[in-house]
N, C-alpha and C positions, 0 to 999 in steps of 0.2 A: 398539481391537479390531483385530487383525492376521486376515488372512485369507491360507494356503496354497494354490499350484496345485500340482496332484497331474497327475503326467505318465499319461498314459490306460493303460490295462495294456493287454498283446498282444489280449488277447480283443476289447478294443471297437476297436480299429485292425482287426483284421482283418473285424469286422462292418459297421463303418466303410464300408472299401474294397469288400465287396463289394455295399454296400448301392450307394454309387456305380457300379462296373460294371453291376450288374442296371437299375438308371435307365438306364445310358446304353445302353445295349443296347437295351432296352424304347423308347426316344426314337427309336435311329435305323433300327428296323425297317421303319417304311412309309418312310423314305424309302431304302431299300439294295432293297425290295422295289418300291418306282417306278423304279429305276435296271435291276435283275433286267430289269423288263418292258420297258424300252425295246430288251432285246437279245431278245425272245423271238418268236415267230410270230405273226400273229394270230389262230391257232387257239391255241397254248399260251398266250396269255395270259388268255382266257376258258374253259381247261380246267379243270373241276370230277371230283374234287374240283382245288386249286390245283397247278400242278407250280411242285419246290422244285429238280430236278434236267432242266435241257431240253438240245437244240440251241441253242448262240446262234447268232444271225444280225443283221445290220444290216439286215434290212425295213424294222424301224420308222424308222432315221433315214434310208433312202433316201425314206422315205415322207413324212415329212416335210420336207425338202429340194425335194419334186419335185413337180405335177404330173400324175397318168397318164390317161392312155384304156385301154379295153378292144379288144384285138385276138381275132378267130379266130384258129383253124388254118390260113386261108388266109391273111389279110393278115399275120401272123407270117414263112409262107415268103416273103411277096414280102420282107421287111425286109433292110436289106442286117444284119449281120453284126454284132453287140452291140460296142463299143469300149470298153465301160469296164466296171470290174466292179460299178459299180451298177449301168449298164442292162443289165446279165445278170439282177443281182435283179428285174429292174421286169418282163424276158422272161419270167423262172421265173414268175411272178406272173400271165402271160397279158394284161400290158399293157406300154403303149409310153410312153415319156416326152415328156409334151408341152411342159415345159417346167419352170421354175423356182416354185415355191408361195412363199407371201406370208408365210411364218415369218420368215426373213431382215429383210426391211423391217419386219415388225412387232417383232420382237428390238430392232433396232437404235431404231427407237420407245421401246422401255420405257429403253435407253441413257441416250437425249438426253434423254428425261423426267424420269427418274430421277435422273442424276447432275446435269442440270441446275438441277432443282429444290433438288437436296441445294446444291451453290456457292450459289445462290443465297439460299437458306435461313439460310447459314452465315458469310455477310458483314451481313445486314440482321438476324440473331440477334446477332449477336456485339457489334456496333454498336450495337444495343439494349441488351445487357444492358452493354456498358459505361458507357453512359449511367443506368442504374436505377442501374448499383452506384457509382458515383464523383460523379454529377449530384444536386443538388438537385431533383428531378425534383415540379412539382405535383402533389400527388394521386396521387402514387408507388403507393403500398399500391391505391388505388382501380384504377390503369389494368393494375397486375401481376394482381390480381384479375380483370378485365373481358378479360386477355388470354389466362388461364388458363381463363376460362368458354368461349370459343370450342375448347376443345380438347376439354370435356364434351358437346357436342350429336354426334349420332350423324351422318354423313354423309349418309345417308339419309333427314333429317329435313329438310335442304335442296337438293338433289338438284333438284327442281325448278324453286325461286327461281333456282339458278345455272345449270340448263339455260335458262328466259328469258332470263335476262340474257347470258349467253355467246351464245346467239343473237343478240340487239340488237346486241351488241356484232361481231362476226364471229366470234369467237372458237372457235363449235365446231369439233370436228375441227381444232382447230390446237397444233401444236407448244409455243407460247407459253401458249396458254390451259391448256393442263395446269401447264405446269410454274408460271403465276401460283396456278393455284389450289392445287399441292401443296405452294406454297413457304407461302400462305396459311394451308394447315391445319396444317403443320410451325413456324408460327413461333414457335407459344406455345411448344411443347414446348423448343426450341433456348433461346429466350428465358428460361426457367427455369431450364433447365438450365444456358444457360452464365454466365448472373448468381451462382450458386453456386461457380463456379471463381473469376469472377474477385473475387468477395468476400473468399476465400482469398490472393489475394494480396496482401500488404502492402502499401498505399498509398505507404507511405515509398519507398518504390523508384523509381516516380515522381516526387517530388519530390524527390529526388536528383539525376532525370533531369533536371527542372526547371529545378533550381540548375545545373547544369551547361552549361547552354546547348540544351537541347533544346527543342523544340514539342510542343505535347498529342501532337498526331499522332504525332511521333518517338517522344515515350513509349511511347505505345499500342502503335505498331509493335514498338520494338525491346525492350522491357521488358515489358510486359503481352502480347502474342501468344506470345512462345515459353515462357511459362510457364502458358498459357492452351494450351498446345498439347494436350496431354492430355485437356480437356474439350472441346474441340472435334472432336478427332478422335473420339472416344466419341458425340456429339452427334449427328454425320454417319453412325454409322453406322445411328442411331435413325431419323433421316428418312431414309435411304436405303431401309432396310426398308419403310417405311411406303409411299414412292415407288413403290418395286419392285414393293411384295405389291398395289396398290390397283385392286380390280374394278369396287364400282358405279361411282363417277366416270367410271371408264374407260369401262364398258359403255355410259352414258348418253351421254357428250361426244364421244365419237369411234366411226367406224364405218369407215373407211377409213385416210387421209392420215396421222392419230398415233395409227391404235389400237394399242393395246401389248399384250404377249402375253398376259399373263392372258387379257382375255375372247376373243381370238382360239384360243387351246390348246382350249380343247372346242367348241371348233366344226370339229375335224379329223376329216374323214369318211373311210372307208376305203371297198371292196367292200361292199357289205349292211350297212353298218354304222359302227358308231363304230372308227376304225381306234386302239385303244388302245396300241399298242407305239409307235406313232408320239407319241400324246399322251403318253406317260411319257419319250419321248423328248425332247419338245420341255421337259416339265418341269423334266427332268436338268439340261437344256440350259441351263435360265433360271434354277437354282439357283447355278449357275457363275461370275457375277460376283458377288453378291452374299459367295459363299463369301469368296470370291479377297480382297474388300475390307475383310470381316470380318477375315479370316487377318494381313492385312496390318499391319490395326492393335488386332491381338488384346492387345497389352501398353496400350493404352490404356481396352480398355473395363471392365477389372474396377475400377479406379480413378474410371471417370466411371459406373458404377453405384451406388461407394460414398461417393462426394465429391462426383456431381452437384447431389446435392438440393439445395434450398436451407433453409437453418435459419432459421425465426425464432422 
């Protein structure tokens, strides 16, 4: 039995195409319309019905950056003479700049966490699955199992035990204790994922390397890493996400010293209120590396979506 592929006519390529466009359009509405608000007022950004056409301005990211008190009429005139053109915005506003807000250090928090977490994920993953895939490993099947199970319980379902413990331990609010625990909840995933790459790659290669006068290590290094490079980089960019996006842990383990911006962003207060152009602001803001890293190694991840898995 012979079976034909028939090339798609105009009609379904064109419905195709725009079936794609209308998705992607549709996907990147609230976030083009979180971006909108960060340049808006904070009266136009709670204008009903919605405005689609405004004044921009940079309140919001002054506002987030900064900061302020409330000034009269009188302690305004005593001020000497605005110097920069934020604190012009902060004058218009009928307040004065008191100083630097805690977005910055909390930004730079979710960094160290994050990309921390992700390195370290990514060496003690990769390590692992070289050993499941090349090793006579006891009870193989049982412990790939038992490491997979830890990726099914919802985080919220031990939230608690690890706030105990990270207490006993010193660990809350510390820099370290995030990134042990993000790397913890990331490693099945890594673990899975990159025992399926390197299963894909031909043993024989290695012991070529072998024969040649190499050490396991050399192998691994110089033979199985850069053909592994692929799933790895695909891997990384899965826990970094997870790194990046991750609230309760956050909101529960840290309140200061390593809170990271998630649960810090809506707790941004403005005049009367929740200052929103500031919060869409600081969202933009945090969407920004994560892009950047994705972008980067965007020729790696359709490949470790469709080759990650592992097949048995």
């Amino acid at each position: 039995m012979s079976f034909s592929v028939t090339e798609p006519s105009k009609r379904t390529k064109w419905f195709a195409g725009l079936t794609v466009v209308l998705y992607a359009i549709i996907t990147i509405m609230p976030l083009m319309w979180i971006v909108a608000t960060g340049f808006k007022s904070p009266s136009d950004s709670i204008a009903y019905p919605p405005k689609v056409v405004f004044q921009p301005t940079l309140e919001g990211y002054v506002n987030l950056f900064t900061t302020r008190t409330r000034i009269n009429e009188n302690d305004k005139a005593d001020l000497p003479p605005a110097e920069t053109w934020y604190e012009q915005i902060v004058r218009d506003q009928g307040q004065a700049i008191a100083g630097p807000s805690r977005y910055g250090a909390r930004f730079m928090n979710s960094v160290i966490i994050g990309f921390g977490s992700t390195a370290l994920c990514m060496i003690l993953g990769t390590a692992a699955a070289y050993a499941f895939s090349r090793f006579r490993v006891p009870l193989k099947d049982d412990l790939l199992f038992f490491i997979l199970s830890t990726r099914m319980m919802p985080p919220i379902a031990v939230a608690i035990p690890i706030f105990l413990m990270f207490r006993n331990l010193g660990l809350n609010d510390t820099h370290l204790g995030m990134i042990l625990l993000y790397t913890a909840v990331n490693l099945s995933l890594s673990v899975w994922l990159l025992k399926g790459f390197i299963d894909e790659i031909p043993i024989e290669y290695e012991e070529a390397a072998l024969i040649d006068g190499y050490t396991r290590f050399q192998a691994f290094y110089k033979v199985v890493l850069p053909q592994a490079a692929t799933g790895i980089a695909s891997t990384a960019i899965f826990c970094l996400i997870f790194a990046w996006n991750e609230y309760a842990f956050a909101v529960l383990l840290t309140s200061g010293t390593a809170q990271t911006a998630p649960p810090f962003i809506p707790t941004i207060i403005g005049v009367g209120g929740k200052d929103w152009p500031a919060v869409a602001a600081g969202a933009t803001i945090f969407l920004v590396p994560v892009m950047v890293f994705t972008i980067l190694l965007r020729k790696h991840l359709l490949r470790g979506i469709t080759f990650g898995a592992v097949r048995k």
